[in-house]
Structures are given as C-alpha cells and as structure tokens.
The first five atom37 places (N, CA, C, CB, O) and aatype in JSON, in Angstrom:
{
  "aatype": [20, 20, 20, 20, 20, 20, 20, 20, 20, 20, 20, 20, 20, 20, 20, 20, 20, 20, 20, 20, 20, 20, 20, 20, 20, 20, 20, 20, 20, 20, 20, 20, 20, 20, 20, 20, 20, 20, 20, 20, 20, 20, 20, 20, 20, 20, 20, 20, 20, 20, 20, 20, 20, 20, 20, 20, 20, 20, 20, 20, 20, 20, 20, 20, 20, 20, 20, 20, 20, 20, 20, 20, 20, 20, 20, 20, 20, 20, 20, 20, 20, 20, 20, 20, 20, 20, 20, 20, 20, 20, 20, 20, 20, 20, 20, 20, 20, 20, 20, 20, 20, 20, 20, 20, 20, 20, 20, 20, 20, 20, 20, 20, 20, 20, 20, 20, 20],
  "atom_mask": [
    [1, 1, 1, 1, 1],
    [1, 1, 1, 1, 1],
    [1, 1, 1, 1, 1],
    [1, 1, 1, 1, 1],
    [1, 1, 1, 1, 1],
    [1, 1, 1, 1, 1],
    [1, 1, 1, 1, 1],
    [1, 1, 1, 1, 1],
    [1, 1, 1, 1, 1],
    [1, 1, 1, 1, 1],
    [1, 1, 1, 1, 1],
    [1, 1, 1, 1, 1],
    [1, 1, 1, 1, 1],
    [1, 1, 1, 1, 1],
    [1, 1, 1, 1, 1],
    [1, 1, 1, 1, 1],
    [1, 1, 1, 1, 1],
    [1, 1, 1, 1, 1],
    [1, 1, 1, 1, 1],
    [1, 1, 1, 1, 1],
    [1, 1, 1, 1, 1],
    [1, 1, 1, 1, 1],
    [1, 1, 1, 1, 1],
    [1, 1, 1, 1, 1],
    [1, 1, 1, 1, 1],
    [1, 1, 1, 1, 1],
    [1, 1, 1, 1, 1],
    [1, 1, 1, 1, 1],
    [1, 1, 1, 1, 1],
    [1, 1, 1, 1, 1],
    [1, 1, 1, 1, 1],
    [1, 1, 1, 1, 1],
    [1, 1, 1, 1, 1],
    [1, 1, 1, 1, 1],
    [1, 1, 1, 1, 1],
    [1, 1, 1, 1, 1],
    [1, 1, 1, 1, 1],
    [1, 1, 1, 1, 1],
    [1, 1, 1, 1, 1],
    [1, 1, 1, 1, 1],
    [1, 1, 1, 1, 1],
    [1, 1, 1, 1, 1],
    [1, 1, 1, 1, 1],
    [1, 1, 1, 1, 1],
    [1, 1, 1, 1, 1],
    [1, 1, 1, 1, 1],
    [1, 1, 1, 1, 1],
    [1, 1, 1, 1, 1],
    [1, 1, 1, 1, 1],
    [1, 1, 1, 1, 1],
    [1, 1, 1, 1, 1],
    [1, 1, 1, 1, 1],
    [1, 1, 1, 1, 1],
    [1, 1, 1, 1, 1],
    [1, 1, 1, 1, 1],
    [1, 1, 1, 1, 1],
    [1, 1, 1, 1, 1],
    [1, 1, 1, 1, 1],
    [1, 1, 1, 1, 1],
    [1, 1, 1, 1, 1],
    [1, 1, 1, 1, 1],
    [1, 1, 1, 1, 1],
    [1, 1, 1, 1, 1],
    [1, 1, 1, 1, 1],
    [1, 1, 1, 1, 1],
    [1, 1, 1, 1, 1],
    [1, 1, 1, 1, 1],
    [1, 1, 1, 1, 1],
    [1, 1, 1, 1, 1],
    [1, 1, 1, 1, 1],
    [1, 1, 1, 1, 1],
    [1, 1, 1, 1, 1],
    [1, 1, 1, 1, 1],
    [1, 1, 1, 1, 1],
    [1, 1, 1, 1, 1],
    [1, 1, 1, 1, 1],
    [1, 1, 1, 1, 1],
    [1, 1, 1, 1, 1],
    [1, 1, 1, 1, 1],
    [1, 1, 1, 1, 1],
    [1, 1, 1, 1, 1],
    [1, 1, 1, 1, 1],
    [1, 1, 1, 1, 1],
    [1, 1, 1, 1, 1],
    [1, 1, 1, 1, 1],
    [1, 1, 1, 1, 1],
    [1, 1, 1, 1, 1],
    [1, 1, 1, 1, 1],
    [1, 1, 1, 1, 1],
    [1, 1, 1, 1, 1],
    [1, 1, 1, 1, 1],
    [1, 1, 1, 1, 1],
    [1, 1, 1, 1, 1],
    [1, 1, 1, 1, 1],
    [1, 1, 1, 1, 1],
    [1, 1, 1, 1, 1],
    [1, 1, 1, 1, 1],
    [1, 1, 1, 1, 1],
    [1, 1, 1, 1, 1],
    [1, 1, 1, 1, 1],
    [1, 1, 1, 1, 1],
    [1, 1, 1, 1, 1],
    [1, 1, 1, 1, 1],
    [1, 1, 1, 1, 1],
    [1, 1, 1, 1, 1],
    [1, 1, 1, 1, 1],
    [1, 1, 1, 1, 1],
    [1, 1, 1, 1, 1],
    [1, 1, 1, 1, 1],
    [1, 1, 1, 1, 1],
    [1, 1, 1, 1, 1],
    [1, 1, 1, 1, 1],
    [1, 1, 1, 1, 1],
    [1, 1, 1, 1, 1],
    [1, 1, 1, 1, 1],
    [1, 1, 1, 1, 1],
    [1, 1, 1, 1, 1]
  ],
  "atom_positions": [
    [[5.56, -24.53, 2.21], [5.91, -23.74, 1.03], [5.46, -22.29, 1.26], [5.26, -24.35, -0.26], [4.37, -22.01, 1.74]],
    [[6.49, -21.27, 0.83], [5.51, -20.07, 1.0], [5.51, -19.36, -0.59], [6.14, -18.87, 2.36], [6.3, -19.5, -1.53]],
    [[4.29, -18.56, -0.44], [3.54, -18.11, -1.27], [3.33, -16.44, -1.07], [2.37, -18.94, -1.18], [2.63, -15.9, -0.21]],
    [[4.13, -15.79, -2.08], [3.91, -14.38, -1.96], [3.43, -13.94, -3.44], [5.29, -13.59, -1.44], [3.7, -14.51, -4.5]],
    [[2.77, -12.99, -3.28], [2.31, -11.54, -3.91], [2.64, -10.17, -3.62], [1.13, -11.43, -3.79], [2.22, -9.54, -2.64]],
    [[3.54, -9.66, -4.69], [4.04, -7.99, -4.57], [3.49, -7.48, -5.75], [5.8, -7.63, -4.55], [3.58, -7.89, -6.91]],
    [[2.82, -6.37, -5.18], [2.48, -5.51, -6.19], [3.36, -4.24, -5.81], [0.86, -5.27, -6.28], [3.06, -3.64, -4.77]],
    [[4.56, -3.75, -6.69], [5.54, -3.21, -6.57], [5.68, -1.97, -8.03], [6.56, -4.42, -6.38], [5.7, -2.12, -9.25]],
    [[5.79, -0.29, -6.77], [5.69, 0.55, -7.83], [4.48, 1.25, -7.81], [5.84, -0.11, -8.99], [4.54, 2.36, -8.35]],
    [[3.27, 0.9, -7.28], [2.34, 1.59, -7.25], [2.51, 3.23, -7.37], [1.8, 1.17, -6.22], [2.86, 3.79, -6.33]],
    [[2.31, 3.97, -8.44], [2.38, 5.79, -8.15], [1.02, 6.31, -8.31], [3.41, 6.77, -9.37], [0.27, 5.7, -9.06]],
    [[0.75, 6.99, -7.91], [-0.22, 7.53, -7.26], [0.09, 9.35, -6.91], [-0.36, 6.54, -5.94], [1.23, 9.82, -6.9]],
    [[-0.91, 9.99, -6.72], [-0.94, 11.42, -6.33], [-1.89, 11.62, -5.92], [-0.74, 12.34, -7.13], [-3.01, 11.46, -6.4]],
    [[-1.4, 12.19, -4.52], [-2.1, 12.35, -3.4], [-1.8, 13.82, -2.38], [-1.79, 11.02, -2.67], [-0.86, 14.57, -2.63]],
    [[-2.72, 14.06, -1.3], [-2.5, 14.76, -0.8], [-2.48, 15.18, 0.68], [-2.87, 15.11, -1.37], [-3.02, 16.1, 1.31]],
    [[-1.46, 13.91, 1.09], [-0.83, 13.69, 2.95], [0.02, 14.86, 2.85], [0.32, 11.97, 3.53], [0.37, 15.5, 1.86]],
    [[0.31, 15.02, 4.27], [1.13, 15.82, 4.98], [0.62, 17.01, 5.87], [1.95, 16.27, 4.11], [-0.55, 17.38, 5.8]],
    [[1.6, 17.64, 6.78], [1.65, 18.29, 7.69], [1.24, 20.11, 6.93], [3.17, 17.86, 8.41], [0.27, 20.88, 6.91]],
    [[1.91, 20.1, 6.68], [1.57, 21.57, 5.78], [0.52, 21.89, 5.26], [2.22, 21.78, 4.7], [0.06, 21.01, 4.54]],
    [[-0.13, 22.89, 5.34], [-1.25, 23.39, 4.44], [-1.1, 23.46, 2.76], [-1.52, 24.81, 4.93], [-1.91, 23.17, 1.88]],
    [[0.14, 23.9, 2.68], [0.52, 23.49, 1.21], [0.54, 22.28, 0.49], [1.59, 23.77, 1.02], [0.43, 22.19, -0.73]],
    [[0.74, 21.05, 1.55], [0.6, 19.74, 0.58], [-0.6, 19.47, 0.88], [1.54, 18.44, 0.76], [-0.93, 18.37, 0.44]],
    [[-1.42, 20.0, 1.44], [-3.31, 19.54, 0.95], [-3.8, 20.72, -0.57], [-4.86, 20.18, 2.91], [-4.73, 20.58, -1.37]],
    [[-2.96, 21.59, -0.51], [-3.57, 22.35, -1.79], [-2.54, 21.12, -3.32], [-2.86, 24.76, -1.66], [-2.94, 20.3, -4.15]],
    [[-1.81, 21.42, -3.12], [-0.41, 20.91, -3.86], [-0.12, 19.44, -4.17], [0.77, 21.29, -3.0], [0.31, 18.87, -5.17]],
    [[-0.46, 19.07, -3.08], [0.0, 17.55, -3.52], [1.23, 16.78, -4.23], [-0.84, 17.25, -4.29], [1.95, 17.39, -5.03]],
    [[1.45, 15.57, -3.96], [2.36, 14.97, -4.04], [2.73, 13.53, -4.63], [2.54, 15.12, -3.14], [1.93, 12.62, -4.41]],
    [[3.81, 13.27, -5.32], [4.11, 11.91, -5.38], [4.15, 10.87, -4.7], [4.84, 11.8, -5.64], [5.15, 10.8, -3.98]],
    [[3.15, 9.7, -4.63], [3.46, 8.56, -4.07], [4.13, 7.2, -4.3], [2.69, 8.4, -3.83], [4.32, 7.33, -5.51]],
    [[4.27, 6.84, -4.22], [5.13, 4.87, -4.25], [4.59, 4.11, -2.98], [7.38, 4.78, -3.96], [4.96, 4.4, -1.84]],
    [[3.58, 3.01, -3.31], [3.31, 1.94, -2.75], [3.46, 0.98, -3.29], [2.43, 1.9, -2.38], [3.09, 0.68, -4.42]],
    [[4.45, -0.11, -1.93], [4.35, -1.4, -2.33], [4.16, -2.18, -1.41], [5.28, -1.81, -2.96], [4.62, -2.0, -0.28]],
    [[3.27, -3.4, -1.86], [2.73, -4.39, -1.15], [3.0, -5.82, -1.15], [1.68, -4.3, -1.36], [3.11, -6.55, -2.13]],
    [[3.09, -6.04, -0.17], [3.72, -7.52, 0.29], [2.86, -8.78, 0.78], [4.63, -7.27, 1.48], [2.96, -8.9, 2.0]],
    [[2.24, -9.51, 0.33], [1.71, -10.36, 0.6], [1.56, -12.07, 0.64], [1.25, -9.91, 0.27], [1.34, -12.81, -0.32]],
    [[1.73, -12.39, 1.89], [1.75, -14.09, 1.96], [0.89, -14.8, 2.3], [2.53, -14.62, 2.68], [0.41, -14.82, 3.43]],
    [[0.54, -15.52, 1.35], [-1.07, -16.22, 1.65], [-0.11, -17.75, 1.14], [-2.97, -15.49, 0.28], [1.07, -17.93, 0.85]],
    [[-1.32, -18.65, 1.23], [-1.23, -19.72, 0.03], [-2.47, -20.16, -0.61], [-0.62, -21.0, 0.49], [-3.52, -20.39, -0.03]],
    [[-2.16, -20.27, -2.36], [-2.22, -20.36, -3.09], [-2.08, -21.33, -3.75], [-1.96, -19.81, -3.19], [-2.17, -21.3, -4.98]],
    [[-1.86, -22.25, -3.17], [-1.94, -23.49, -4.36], [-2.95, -23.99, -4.73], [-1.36, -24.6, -4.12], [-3.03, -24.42, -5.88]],
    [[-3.77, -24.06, -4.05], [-5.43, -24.29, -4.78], [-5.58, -23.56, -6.01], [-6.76, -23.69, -3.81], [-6.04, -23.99, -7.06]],
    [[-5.16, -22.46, -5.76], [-5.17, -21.36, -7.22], [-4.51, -21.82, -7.9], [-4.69, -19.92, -7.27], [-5.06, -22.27, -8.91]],
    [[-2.9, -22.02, -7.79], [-2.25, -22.54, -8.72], [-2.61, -24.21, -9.25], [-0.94, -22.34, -8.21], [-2.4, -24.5, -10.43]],
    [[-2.95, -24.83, -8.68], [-3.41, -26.29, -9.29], [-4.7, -26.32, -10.03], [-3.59, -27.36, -8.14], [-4.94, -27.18, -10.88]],
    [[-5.63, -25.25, -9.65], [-7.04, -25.21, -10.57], [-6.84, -23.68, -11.36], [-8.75, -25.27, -9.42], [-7.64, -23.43, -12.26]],
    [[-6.25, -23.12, -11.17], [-6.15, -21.82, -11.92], [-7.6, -21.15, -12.01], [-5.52, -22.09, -13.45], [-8.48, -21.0, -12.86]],
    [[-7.35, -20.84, -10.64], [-9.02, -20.39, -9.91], [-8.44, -19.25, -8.97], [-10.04, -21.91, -8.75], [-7.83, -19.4, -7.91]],
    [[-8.85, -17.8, -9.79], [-8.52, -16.52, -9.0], [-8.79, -16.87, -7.48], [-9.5, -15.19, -9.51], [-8.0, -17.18, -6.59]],
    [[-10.07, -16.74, -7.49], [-10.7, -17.05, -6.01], [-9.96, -17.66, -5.24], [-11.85, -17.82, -5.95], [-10.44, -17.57, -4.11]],
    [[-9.05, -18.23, -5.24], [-8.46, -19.35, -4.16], [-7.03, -18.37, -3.99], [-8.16, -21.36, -4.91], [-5.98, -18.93, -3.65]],
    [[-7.05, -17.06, -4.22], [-5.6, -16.62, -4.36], [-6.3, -15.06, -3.77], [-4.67, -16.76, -6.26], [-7.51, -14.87, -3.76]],
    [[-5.19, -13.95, -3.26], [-5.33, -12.23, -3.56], [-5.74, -12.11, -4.61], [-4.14, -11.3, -3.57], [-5.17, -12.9, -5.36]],
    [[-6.73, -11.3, -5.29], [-6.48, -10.56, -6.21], [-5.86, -9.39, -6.5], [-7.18, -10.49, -6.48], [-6.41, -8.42, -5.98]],
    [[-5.04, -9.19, -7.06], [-4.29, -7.98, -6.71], [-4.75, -7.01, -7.52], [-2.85, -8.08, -6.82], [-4.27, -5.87, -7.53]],
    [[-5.74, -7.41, -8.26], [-6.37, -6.03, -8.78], [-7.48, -5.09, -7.76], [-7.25, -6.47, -10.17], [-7.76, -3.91, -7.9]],
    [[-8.11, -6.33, -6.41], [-8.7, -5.56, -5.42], [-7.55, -4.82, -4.82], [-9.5, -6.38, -4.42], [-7.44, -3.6, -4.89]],
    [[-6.48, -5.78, -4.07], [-5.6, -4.95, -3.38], [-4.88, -3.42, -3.74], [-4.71, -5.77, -3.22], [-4.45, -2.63, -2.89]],
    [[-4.87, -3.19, -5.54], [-4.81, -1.9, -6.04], [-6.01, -1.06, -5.3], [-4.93, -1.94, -7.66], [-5.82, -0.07, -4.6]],
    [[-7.08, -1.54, -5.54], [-8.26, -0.72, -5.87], [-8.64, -0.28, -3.97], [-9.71, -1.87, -6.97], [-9.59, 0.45, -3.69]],
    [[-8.04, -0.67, -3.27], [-8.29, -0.48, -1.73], [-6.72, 0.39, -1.21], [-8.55, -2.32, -0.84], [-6.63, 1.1, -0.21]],
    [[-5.8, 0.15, -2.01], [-4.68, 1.11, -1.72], [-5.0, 2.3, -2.24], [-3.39, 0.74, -2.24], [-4.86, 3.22, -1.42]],
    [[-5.47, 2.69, -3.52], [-6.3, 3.71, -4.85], [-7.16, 4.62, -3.67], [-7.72, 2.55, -6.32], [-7.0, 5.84, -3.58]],
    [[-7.95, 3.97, -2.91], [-8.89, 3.91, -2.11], [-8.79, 5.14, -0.89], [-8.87, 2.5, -1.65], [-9.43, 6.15, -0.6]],
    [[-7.59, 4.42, -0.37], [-7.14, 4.8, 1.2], [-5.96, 6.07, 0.86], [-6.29, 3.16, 2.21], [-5.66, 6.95, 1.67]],
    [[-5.33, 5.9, -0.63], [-4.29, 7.08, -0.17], [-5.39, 8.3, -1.0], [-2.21, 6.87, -0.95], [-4.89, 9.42, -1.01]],
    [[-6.1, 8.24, -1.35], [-7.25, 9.18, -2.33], [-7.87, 10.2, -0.68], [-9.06, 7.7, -3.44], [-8.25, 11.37, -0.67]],
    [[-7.78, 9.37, 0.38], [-8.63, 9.67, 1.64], [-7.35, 10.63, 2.34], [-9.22, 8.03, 2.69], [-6.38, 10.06, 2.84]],
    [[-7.43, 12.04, 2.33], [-6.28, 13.22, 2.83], [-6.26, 12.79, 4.05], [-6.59, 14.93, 2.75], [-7.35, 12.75, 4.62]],
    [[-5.07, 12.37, 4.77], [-4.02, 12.4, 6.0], [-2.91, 13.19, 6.05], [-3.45, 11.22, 6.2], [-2.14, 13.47, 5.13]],
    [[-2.87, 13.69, 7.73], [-1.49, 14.27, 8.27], [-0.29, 13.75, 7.94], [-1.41, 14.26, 9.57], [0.64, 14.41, 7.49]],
    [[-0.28, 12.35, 8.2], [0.46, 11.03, 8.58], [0.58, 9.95, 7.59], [-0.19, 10.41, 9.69], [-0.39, 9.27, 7.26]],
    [[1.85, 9.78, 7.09], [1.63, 8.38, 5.85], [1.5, 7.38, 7.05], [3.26, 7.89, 4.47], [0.84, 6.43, 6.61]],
    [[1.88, 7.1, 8.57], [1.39, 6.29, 9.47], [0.18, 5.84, 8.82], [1.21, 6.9, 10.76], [0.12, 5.05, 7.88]],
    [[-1.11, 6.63, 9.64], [-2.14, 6.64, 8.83], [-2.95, 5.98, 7.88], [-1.98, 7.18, 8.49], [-3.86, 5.16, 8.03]],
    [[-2.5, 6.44, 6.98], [-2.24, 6.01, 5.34], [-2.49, 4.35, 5.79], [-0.27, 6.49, 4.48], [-3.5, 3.75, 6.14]],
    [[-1.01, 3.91, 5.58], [-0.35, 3.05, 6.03], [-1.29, 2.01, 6.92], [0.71, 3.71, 6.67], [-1.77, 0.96, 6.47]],
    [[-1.44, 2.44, 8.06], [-2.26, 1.65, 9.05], [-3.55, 1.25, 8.29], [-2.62, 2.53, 10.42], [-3.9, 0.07, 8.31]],
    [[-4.35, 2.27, 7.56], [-5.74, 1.93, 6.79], [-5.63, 1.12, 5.99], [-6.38, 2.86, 6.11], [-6.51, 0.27, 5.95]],
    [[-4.64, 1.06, 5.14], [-4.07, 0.0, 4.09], [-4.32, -1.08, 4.66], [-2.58, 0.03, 3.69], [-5.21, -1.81, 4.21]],
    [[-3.47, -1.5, 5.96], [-3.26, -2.63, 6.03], [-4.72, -3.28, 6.57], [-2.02, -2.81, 6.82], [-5.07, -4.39, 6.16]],
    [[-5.45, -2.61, 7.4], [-6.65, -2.67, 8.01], [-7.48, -3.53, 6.8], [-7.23, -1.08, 8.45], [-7.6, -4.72, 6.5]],
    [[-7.91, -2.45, 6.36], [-8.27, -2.68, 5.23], [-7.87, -4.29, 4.31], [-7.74, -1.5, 4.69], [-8.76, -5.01, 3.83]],
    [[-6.84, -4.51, 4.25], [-6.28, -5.59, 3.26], [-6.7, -6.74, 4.49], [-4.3, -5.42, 2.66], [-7.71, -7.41, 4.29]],
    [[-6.17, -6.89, 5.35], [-6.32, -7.76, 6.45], [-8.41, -8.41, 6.39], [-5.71, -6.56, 8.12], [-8.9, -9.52, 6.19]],
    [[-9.05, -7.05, 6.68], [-10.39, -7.32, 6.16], [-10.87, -8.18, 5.15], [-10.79, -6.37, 5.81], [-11.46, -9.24, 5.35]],
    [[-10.64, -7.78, 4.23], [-10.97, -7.88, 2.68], [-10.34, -9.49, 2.8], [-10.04, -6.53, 1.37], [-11.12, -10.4, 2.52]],
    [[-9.11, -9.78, 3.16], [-8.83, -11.05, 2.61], [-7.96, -11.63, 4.03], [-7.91, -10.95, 0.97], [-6.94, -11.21, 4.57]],
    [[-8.86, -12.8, 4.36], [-8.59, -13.14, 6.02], [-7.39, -14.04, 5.65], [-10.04, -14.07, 7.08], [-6.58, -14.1, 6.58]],
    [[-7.17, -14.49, 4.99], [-6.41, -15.78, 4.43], [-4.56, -14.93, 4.36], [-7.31, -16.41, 2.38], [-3.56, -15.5, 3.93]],
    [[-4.59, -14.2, 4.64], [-2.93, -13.02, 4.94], [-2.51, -13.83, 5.75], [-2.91, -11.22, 5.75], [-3.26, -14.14, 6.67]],
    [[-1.09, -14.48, 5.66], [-0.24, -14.78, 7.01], [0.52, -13.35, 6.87], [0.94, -16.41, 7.01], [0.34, -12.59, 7.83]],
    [[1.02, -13.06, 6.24], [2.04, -12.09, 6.34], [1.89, -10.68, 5.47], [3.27, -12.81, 5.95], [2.0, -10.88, 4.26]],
    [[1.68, -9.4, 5.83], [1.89, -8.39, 5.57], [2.5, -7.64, 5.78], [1.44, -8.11, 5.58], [2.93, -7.44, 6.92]],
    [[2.9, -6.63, 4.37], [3.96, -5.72, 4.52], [3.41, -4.46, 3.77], [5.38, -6.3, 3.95], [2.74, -4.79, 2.79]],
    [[3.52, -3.16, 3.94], [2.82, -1.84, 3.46], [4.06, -0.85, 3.68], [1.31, -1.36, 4.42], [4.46, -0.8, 4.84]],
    [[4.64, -0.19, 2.89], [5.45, 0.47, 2.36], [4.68, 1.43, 1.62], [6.31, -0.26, 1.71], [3.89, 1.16, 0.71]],
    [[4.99, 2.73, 2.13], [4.58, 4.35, 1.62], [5.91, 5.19, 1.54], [3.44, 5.25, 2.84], [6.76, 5.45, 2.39]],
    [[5.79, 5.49, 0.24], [6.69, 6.39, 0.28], [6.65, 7.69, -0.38], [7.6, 5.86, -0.03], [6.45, 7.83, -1.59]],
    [[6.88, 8.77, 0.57], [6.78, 10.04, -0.42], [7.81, 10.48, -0.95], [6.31, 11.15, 0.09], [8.9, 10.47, -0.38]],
    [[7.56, 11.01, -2.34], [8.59, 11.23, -3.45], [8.75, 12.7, -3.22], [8.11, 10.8, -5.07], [7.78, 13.45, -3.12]],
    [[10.13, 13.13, -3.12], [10.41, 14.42, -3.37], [10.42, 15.14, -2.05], [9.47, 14.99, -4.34], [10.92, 16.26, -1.97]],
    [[9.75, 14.39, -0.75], [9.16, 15.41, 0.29], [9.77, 17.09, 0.59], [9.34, 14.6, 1.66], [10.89, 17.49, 0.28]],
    [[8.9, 17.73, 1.13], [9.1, 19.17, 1.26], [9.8, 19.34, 2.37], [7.92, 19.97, 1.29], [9.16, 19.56, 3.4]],
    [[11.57, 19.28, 2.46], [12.55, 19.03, 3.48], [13.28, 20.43, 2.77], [13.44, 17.3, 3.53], [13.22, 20.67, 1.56]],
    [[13.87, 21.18, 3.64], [14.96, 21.63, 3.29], [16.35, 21.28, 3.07], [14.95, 22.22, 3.8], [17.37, 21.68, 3.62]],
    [[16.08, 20.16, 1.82], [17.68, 19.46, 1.71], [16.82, 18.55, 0.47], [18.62, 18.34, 3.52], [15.66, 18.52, 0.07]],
    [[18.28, 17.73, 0.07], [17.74, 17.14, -0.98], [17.71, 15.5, -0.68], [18.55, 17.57, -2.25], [18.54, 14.59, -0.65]],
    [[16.22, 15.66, -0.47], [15.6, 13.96, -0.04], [15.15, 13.36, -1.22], [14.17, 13.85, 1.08], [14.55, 14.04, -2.05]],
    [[15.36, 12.13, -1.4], [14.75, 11.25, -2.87], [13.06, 11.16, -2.17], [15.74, 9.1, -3.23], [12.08, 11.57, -2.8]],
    [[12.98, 10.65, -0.98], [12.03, 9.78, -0.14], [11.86, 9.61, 1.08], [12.13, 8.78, -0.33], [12.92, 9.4, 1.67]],
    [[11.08, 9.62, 1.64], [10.8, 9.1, 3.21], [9.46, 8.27, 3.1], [10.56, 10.5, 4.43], [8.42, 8.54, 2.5]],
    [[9.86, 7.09, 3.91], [9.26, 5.96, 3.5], [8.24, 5.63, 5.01], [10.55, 4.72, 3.01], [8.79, 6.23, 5.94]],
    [[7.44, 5.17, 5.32], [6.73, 3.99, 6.05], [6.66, 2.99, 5.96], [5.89, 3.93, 6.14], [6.02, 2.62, 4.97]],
    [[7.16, 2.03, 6.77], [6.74, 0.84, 6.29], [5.85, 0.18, 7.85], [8.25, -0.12, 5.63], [6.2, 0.52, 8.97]],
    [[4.63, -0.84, 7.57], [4.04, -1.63, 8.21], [3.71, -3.19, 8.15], [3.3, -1.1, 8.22], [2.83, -3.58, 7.39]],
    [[4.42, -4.12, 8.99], [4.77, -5.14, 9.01], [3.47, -5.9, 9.8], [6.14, -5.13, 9.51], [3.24, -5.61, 10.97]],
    [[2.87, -6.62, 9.26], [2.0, -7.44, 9.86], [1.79, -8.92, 9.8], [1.08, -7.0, 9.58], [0.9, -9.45, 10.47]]
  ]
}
C-alpha cells in the first residue's frame, strides 16, 4: 500500500538569488512537499508518532528557506537533507521550490526546482 503526505502551497518570503538586489529585496516563494512513508500504525491507533508530522516538516522548510542562498538548488538540497534526517522512515521524496515573479527580462509566472529522492 502506499502512503503519502503533501504539504502543498507553502508561501513564504525569502531572500535567494544571484543579484545583490534580491538579498536587499526579496522575494516570493512556493514550496511543496512530497512525502512517502507508511503510516498505518498511525492510521489504526491514531498515534501522530507513527506518521510525518507535517507541522515539523513546515517548521524545517520555514527553517532552510529563512537561511539566504545563491541557488534554490541549495535551498532545495538542505530541505531535503534535512527532512531525510529528521524522519528516517522516507521511502520517497520530492522538494519543489519555486520562485514567484523571478527577476527575468520577460514575463515569467515561475522557475521552479524540483528534488527527487
């Protein structure tokens, strides 16, 4: 059986990028997270503990994009580091960054990262 958790939508403001202007300035973020564990212990005793909490997994994304990078890579890579740590019980991860609006000469919605683990 598989067993996922998305925490989808995360916004956030932060201050990645290449420019000297987006460390003064800053920017819109969107993270979403993908996670496959199992859970049925949780679900049959309705016992957090036996599951993600996805209120840590906020609070370690909150965490890592708060920490200024060049690179949503970066970003991205710490996330997952990070989540992988915190909760060994991950078969499957997914980390999606995306910056809103980026500073392109043209009209971009987004440019995204994503990291598959």
């Amino acid at each position: 059986m598989k067993h996922q958790i998305d925490l989808e939508n995360i916004r956030l403001y932060a201050y990645h990028g290449c420019l000297n202007e987006e460390a003064l300035v800053g920017s819109n973020y969107r993270v979403d997270i993908t996670l496959e564990t199992d859970f049925t212990l949780a679900a049959q005793h309705d016992d957090l503990t036996q599951t993600i909490d996805y209120c840590i997994v906020f609070e370690i994304v909150k965490a890592e994009m708060a920490i200024r990078a060049k690179l949503l890579e970066n970003v991205a890579q710490r996330i997952s580091l990070k989540l992988r740590e915190k909760f060994h019980h991950i078969h499957f991860l997914r980390v999606k960054i995306t910056k809103l609006n980026p500073p392109m000469n043209g009209n971009v919605q987004g440019v995204s990262v994503i990291i598959e683990s």
